[in-house]
C-alpha positions, 0 to 999 in steps of 0.5 A: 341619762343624756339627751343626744340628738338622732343624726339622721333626723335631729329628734332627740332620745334620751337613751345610751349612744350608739355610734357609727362612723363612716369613712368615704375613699374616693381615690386619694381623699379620705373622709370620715363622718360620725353619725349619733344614732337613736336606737331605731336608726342605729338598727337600721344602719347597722342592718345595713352594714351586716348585709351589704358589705363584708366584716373586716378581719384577718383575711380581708382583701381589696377587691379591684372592681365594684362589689355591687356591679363588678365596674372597676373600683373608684373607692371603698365604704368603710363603716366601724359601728360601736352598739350599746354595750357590744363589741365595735364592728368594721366592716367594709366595702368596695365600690364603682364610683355610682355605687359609692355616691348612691350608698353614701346617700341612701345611709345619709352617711353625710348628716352625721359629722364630718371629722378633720384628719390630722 
């Protein structure tokens, strides 16, 4: 079995990879990072994804405001979580400006790494 390093932490775990990737929209840029995730972190992540923002399905919408403080929507978090031996999830949500900083770091969404459009 592999040996990968924990994103949020650098400690390494020999244990399956579960991944996570974020995409940040502010306006017009797009960025999108990828976070390798031992399995403590990794629940904790997607813990938080379950409960703060919306799963993506066929009845999805954007919303024109911030879903945490209803000030006018500035962008959006977008998270795709692949678990061990599970289906990926997509989830989603829309954000002010403050919330969308203040989320990215509380998730350490930026040690993960960050992936180059094409």
């Amino acid at each position: 079995m592999a040996i990968y390093p924990c994103d949020i932490s650098s400690h390494r775990y020999p244990q399956p990879q579960q991944s996570i990737y974020w995409t940040l929209v502010h306006g017009e840029l797009l960025v999108t990072y990828k976070q390798r995730l031992c399995p403590s972190h990794f629940r904790v992540q997607a813990t938080e994804c379950q409960t703060s923002m919306a799963l993506v399905d066929d009845n999805s919408q954007v919303s024109a405001t911030c879903e945490l403080c209803h000030s006018d929507r500035e962008g959006a978090l977008y998270a795709k979580v692949f678990p061990n031996k599970s289906e990926m999830q997509q989830f989603a949500l829309d954000l002010c400006e403050v919330h969308l900083q203040e989320l990215a770091d509380k998730l350490r969404i930026r040690s993960g790494r960050r992936l180059e459009s094409p």
